[in-house]
Backbone as JSON Lines, residues from 0, in Angstrom:
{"i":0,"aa":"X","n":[126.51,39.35,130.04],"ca":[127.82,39.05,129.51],"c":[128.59,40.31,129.14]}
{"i":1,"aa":"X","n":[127.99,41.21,128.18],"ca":[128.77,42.85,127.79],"c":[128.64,43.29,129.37]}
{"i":2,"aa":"X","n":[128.34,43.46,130.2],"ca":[128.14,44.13,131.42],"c":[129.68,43.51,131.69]}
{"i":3,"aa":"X","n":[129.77,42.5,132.05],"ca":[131.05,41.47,132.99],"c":[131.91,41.95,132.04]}
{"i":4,"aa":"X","n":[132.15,42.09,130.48],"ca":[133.3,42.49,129.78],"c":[133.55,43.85,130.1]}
{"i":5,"aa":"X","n":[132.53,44.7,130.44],"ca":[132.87,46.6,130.27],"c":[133.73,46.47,132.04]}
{"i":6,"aa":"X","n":[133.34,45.36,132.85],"ca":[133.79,45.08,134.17],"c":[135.19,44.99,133.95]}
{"i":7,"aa":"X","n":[135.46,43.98,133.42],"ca":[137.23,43.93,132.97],"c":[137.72,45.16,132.47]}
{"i":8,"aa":"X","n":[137.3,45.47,131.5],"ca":[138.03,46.24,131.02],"c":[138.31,47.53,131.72]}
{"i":9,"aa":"X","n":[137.4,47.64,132.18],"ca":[137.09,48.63,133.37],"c":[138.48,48.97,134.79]}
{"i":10,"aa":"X","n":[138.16,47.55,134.78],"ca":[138.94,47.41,135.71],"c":[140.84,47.02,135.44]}
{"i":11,"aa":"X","n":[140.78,46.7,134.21],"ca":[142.2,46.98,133.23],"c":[142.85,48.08,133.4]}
{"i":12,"aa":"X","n":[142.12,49.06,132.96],"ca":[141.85,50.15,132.56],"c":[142.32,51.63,133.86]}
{"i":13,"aa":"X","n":[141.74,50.83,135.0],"ca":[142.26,51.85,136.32],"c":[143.83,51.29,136.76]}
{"i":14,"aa":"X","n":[143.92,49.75,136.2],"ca":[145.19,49.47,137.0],"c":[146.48,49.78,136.2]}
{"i":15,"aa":"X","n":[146.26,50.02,135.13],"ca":[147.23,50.98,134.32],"c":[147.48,52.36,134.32]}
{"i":16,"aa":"X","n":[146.02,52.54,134.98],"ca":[146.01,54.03,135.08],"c":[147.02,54.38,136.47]}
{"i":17,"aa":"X","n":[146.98,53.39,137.64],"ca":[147.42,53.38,138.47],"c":[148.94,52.92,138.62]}
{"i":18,"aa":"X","n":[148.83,52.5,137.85],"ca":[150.74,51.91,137.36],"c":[151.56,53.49,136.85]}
{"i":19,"aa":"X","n":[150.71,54.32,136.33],"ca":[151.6,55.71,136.11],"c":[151.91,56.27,137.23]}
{"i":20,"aa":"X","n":[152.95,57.12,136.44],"ca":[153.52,57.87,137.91],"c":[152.98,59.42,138.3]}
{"i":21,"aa":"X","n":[152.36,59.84,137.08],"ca":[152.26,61.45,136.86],"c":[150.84,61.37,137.41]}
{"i":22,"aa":"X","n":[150.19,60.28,138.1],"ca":[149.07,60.57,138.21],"c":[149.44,61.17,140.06]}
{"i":23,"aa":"X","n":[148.24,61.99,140.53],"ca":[148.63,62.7,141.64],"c":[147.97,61.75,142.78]}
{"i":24,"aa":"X","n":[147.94,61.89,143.77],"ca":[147.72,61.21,145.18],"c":[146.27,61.13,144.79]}
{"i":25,"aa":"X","n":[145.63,62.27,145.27],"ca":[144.38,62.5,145.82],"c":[143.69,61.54,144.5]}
{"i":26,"aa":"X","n":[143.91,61.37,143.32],"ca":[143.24,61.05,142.28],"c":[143.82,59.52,142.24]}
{"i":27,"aa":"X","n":[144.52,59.03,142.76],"ca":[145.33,57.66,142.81],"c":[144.45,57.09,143.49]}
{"i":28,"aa":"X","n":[144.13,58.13,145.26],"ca":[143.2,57.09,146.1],"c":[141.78,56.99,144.98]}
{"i":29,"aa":"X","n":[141.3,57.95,144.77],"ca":[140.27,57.67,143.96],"c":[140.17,56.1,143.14]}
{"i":30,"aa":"X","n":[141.23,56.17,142.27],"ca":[141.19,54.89,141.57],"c":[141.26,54.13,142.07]}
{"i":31,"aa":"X","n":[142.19,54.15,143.26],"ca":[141.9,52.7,143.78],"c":[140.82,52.56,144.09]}
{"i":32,"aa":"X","n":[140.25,53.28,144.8],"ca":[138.63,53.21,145.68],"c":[137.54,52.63,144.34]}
{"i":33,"aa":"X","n":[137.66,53.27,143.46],"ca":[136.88,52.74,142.34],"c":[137.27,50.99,141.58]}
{"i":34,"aa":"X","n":[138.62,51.16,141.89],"ca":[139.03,49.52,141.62],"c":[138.33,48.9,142.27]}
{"i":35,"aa":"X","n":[138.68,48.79,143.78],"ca":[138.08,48.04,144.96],"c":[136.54,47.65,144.51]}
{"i":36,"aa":"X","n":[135.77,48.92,144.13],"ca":[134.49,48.67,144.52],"c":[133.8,47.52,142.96]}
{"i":37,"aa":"X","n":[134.99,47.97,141.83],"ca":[134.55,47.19,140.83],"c":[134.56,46.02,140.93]}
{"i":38,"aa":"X","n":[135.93,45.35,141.6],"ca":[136.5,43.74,142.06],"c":[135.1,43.31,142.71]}
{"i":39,"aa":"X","n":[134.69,43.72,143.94],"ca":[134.13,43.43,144.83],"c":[132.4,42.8,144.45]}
{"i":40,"aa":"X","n":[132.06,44.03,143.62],"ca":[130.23,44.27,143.4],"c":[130.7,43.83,141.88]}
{"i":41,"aa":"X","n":[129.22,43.1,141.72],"ca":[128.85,42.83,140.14],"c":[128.26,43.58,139.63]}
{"i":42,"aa":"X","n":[128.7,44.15,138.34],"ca":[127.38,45.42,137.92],"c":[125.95,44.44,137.47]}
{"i":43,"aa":"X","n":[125.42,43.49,137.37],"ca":[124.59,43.03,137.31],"c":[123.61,42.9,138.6]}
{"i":44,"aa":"X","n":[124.11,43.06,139.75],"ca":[123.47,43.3,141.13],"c":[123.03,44.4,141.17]}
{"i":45,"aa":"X","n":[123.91,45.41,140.89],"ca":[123.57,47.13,140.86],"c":[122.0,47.04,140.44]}
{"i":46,"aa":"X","n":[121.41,48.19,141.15],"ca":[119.59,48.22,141.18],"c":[120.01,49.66,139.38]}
{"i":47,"aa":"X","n":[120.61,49.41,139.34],"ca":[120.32,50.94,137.96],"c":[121.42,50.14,137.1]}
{"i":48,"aa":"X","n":[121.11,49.01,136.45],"ca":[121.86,48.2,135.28],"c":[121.97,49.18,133.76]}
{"i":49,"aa":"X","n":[121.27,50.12,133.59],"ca":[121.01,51.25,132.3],"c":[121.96,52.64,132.87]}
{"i":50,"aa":"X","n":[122.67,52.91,132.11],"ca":[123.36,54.31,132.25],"c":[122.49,55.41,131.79]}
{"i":51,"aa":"X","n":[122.1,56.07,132.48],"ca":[121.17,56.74,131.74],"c":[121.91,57.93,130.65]}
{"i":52,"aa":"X","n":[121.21,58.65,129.66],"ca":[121.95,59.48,128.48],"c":[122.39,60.43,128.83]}
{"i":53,"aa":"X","n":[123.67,61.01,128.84],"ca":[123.94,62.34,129.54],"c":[123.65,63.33,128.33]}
{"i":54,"aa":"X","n":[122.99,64.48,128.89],"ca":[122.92,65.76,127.63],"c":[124.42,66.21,127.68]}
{"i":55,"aa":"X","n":[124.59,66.86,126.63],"ca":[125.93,67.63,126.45],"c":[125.91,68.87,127.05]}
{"i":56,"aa":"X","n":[127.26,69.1,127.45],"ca":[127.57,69.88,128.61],"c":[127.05,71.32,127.99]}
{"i":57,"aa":"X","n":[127.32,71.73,126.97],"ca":[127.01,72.97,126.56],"c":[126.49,72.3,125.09]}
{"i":58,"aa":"X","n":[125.11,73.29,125.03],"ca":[124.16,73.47,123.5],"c":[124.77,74.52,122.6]}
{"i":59,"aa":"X","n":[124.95,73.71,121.63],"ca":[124.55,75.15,120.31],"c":[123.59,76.05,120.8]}
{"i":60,"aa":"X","n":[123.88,77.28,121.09],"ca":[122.23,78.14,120.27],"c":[122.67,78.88,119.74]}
{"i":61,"aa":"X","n":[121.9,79.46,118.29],"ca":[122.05,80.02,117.45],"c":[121.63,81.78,117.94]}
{"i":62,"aa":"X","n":[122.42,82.58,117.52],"ca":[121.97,83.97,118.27],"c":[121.82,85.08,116.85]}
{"i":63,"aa":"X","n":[120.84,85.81,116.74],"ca":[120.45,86.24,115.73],"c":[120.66,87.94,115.8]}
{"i":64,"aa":"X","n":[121.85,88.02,115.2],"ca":[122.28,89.47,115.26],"c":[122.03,90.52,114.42]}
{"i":65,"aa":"X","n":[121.93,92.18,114.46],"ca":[121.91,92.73,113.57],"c":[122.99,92.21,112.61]}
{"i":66,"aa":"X","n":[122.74,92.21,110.99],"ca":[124.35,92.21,110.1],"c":[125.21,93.24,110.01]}
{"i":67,"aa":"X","n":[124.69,94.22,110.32],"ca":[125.68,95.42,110.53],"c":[126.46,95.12,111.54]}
{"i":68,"aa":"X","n":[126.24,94.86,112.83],"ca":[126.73,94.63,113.95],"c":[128.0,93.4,114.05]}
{"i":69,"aa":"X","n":[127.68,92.54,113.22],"ca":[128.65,91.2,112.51],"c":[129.79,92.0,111.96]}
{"i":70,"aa":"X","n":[129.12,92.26,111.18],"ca":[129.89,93.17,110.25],"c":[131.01,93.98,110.68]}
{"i":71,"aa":"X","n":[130.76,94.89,111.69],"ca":[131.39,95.68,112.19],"c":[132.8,95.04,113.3]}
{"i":72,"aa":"X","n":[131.72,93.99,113.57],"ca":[133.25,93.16,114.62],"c":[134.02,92.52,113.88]}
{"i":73,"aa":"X","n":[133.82,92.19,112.82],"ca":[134.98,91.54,111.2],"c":[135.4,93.09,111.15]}
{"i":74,"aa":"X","n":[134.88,93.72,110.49],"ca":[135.72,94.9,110.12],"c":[136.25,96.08,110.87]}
{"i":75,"aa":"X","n":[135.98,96.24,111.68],"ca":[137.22,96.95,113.05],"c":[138.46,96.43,113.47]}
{"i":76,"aa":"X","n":[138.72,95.23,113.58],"ca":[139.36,94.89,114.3],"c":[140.63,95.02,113.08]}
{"i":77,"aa":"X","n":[140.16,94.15,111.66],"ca":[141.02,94.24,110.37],"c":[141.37,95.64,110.14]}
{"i":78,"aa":"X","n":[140.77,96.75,110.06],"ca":[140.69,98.05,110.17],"c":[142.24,98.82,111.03]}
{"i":79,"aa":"X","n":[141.65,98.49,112.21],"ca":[142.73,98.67,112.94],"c":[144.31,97.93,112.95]}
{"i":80,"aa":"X","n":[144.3,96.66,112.66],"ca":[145.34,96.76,112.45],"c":[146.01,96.76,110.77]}
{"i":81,"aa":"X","n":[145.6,97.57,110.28],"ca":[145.91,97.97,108.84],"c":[146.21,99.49,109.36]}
{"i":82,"aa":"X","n":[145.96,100.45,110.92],"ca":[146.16,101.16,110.84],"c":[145.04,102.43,110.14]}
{"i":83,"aa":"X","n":[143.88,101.74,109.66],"ca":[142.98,102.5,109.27],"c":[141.94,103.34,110.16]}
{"i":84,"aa":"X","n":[141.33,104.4,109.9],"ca":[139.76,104.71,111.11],"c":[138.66,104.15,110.29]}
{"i":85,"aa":"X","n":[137.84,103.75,110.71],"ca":[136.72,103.49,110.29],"c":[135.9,104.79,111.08]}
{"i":86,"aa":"X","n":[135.15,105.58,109.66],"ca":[134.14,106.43,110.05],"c":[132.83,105.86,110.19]}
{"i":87,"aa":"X","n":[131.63,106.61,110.65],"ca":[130.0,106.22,111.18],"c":[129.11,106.13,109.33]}
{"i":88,"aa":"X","n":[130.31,107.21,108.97],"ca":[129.57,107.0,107.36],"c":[129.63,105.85,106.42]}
{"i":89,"aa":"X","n":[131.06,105.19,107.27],"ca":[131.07,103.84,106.18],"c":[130.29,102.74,106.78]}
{"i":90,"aa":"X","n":[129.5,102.96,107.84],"ca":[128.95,101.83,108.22],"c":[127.67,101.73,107.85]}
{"i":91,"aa":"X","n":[127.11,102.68,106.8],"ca":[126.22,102.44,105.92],"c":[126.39,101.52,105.01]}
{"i":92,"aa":"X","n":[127.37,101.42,104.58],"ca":[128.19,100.32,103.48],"c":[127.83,98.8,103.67]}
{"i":93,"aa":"X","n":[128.15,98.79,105.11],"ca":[128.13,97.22,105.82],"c":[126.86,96.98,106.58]}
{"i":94,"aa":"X","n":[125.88,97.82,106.57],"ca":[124.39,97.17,106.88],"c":[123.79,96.69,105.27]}
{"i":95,"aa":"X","n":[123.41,95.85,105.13],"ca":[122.53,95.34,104.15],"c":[120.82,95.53,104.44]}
{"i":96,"aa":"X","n":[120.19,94.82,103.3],"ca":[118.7,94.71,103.54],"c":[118.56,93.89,104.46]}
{"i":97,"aa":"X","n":[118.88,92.44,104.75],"ca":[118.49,91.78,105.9],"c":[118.89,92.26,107.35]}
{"i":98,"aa":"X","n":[117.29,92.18,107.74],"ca":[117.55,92.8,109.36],"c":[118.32,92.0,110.13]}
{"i":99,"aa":"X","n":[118.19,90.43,110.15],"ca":[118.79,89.71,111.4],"c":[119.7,88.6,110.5]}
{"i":100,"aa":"X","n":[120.28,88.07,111.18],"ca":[120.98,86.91,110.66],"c":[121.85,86.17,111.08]}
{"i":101,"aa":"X","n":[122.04,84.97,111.23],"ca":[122.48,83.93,111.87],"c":[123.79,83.95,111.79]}
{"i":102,"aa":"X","n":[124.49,84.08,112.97],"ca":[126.15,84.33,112.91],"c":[127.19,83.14,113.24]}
{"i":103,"aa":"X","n":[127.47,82.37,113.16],"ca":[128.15,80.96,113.77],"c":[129.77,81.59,113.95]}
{"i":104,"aa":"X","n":[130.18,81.75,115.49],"ca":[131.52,82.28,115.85],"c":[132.18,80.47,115.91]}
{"i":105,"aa":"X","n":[133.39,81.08,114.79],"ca":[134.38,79.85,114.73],"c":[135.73,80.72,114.89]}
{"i":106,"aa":"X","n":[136.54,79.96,115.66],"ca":[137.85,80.65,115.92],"c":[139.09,80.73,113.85]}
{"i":107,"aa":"X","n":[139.22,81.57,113.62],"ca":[139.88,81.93,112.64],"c":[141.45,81.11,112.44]}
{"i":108,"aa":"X","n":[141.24,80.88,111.42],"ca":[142.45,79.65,110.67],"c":[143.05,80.02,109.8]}
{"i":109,"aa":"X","n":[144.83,80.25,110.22],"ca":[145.4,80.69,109.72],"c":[146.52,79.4,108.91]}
{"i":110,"aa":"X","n":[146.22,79.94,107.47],"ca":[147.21,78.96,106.47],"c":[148.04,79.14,106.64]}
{"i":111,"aa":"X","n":[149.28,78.11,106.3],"ca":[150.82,78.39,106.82],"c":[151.26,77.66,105.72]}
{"i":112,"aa":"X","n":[152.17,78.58,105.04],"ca":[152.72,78.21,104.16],"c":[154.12,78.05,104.39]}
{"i":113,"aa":"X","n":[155.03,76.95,103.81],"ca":[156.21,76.85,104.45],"c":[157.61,76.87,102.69]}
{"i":114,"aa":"X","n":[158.21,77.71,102.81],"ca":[159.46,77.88,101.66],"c":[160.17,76.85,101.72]}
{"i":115,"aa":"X","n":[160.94,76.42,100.9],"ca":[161.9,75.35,100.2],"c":[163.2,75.88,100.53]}
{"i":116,"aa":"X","n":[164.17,75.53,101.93],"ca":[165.39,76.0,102.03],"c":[166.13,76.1,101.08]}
{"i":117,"aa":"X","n":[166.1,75.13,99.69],"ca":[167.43,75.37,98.36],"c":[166.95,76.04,97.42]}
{"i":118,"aa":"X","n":[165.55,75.49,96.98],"ca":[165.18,76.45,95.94],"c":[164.23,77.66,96.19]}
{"i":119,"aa":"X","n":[163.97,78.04,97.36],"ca":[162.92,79.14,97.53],"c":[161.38,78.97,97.31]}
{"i":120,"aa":"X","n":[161.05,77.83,96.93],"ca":[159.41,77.87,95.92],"c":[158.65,77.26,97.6]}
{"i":121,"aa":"X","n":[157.65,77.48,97.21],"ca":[156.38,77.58,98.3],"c":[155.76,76.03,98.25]}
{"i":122,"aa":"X","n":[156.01,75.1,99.1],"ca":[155.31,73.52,99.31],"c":[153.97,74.03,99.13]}
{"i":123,"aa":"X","n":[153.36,73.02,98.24],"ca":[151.98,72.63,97.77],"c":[151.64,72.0,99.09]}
{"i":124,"aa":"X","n":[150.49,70.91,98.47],"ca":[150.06,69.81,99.71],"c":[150.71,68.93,99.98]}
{"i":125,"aa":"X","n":[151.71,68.52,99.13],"ca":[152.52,67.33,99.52],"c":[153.69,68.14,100.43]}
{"i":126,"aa":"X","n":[154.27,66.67,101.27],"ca":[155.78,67.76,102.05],"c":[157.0,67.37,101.13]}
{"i":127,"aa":"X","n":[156.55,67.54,99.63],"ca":[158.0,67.45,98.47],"c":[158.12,68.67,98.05]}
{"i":128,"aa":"X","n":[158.93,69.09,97.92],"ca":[159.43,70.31,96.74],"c":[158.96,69.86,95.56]}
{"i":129,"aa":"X","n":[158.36,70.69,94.75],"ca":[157.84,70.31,93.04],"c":[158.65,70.75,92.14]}
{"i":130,"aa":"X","n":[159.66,71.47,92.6],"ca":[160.95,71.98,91.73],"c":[162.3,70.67,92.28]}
{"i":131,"aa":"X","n":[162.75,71.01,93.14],"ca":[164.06,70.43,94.03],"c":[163.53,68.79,94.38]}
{"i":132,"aa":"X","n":[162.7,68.4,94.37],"ca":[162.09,66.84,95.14],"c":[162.72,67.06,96.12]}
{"i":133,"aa":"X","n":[162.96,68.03,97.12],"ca":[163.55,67.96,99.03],"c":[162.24,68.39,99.9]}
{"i":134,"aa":"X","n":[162.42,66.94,100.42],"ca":[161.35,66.7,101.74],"c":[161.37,68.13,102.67]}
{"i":135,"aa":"X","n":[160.24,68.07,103.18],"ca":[160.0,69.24,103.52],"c":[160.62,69.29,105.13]}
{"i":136,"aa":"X","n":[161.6,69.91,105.8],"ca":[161.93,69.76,107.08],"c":[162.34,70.91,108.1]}
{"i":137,"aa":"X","n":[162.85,71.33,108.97],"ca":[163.1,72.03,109.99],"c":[163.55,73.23,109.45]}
{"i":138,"aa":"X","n":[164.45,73.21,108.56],"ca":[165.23,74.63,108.35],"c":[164.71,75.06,106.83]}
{"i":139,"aa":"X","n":[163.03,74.7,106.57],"ca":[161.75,75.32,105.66],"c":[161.93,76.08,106.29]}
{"i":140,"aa":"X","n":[161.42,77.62,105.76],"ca":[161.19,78.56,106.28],"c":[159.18,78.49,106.47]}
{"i":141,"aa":"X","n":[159.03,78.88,107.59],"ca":[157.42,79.01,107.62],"c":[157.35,80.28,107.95]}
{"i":142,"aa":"X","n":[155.63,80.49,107.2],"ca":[155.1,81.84,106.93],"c":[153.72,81.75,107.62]}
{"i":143,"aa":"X","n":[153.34,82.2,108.55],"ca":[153.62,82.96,109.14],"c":[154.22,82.23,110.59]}
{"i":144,"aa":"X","n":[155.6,83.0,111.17],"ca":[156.6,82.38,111.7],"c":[155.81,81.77,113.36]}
{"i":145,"aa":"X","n":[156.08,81.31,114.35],"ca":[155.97,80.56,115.05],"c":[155.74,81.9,115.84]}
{"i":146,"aa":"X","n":[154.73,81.85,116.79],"ca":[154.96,82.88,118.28],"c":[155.35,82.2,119.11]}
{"i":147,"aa":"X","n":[156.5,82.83,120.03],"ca":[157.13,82.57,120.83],"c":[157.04,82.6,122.1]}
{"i":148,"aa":"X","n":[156.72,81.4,123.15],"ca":[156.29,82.07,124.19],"c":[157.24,82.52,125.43]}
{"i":149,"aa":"X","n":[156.75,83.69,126.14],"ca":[157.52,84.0,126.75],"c":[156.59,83.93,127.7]}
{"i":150,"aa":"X","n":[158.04,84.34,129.14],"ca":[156.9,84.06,130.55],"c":[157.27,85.61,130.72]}
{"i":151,"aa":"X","n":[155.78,85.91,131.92],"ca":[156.26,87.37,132.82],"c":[156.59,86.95,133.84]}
{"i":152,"aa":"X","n":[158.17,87.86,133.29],"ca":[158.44,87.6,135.1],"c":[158.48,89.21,135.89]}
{"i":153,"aa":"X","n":[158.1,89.11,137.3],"ca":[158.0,90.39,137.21],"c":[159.26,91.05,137.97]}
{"i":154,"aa":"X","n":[159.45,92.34,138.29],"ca":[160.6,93.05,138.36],"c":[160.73,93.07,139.52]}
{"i":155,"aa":"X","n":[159.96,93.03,140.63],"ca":[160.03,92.89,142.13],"c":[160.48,91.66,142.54]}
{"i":156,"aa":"X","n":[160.39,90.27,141.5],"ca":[160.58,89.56,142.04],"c":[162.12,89.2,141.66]}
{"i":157,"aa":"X","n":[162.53,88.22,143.11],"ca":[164.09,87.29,142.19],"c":[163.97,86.69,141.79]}
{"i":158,"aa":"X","n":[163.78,86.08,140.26],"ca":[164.24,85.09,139.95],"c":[165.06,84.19,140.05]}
{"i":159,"aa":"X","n":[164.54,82.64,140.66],"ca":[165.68,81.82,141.33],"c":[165.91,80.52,140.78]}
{"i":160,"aa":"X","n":[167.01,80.43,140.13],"ca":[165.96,78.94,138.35],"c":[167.23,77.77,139.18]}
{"i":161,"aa":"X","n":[166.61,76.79,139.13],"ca":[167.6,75.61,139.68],"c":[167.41,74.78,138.81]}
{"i":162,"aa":"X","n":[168.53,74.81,138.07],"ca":[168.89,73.83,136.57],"c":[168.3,72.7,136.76]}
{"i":163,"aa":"X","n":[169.24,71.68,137.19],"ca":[168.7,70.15,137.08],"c":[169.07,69.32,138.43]}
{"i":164,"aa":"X","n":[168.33,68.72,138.96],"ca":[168.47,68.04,140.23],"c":[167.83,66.57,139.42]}
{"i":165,"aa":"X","n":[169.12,66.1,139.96],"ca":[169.34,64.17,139.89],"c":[167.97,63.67,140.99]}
{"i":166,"aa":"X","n":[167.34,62.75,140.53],"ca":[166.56,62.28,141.68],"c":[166.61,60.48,140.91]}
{"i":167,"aa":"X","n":[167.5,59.86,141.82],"ca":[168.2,58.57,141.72],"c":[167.43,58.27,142.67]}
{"i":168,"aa":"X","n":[165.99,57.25,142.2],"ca":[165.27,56.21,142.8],"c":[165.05,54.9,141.85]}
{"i":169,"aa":"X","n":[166.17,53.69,142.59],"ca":[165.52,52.83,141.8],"c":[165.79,52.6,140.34]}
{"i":170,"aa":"X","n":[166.92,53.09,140.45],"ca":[167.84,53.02,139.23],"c":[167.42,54.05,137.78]}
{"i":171,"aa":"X","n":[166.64,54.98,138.24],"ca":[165.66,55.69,137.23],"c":[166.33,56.74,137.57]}
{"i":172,"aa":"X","n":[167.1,57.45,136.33],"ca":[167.34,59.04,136.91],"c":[165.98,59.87,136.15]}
{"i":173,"aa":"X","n":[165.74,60.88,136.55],"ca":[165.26,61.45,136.25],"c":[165.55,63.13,136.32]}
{"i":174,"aa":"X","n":[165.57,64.06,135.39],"ca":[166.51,65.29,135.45],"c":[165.17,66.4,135.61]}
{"i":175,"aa":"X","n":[165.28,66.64,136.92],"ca":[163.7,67.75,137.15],"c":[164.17,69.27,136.85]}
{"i":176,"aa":"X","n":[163.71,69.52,136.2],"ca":[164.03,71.34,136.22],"c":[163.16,72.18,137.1]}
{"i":177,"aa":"X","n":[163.59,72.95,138.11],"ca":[162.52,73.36,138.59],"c":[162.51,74.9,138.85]}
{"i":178,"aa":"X","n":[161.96,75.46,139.05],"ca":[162.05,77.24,138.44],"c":[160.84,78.03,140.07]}
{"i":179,"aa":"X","n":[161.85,78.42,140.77],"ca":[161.26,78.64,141.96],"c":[161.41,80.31,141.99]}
{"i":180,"aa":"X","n":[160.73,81.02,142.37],"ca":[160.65,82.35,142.8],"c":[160.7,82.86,144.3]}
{"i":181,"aa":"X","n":[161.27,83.27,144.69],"ca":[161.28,84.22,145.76],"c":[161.83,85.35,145.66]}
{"i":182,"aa":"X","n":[160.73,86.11,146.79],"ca":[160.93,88.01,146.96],"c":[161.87,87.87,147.81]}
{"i":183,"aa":"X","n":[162.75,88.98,147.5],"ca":[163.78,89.95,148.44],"c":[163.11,90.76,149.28]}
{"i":184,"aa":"X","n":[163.5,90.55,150.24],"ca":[163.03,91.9,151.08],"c":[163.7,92.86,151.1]}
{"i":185,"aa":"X","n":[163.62,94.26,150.91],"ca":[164.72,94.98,151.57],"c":[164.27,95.95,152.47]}
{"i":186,"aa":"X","n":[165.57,95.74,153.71],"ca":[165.3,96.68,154.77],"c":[165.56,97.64,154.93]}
């Protein structure tokens, strides 16, 4: 019975997927091909009725480094951009007694604190002002400010940007921007 329900849903599940538009060809035939074969075959016929457990794609392992060596990749990098040298003498400082030790690399999280456009004061956890009661919104100032992305474009090439092209199918406009490059030759 759960087998015939994961079947439906299953099969729900591709024909919605197949009702989008952003999905690409090559991956469309796929779904269908996988529709077809769900309609058709009962998973209760199938000779392998058990999914077997997949391991996870990538393991933890734990890697056991000098602490000096930890140490040193936290504090160089801060170092440098403070503009400082780090000498061979201060890295006596940052070896300790323990020889090895367990390092867990997590990507670094930066707090963002955002200002009160009328009164200046710094939002707590709530998005109210605790001075002003003004909801916290767009023209807050945030600290530290947004990076901006830019593209490379490079200098050999022309840049050739074609704003917006109408594509009227079916009563659907749709406004494509599309940003094409081509080289100049010169002779």
């Amino acid at each position: 019975m759960e087998l015939d329900r994961k079947r439906k849903e299953l099969i729900l599940h591709f024909e919605v997927l197949l009702k989008r538009t952003d999905v690409d060809p090559l991956s469309r035939q796929i779904l269908a091909l996988y529709l077809r074969i769900l309609r058709l075959s009962r998973l209760d016929s199938l000779p392998y009725q058990k999914i077997p457990d997949l391991k996870p794609i990538k393991e933890f392992q734990e890697v056991k480094l000098p602490e000096a060596t930890s140490n040193y990749g936290r504090v160089v990098p801060l170092q440098f951009s403070m503009g400082n040298d780090l000498y061979p003498l201060q890295m006596d400082s940052l070896i300790s007694k323990s020889e090895n030790m367990v390092r867990v690399e997590k990507p670094i999280r930066v707090r963002i604190l955002r200002l009160c456009h009328k009164c200046n004061t710094t939002f707590g956890r709530d998005k109210q002002c605790t001075v002003c009661q003004h909801l916290m919104c767009k023209q807050c100032a945030r600290h530290p400010s947004e990076k901006k992305k830019t593209r490379n474009f490079h200098p050999q090439d022309s840049d050739v940007l074609i704003e917006k092209e109408a594509n009227n199918s079916r009563r659907l406009k749709q406004e494509i921007s599309i940003i094409a490059f081509s080289k100049i030759r010169l002779a």
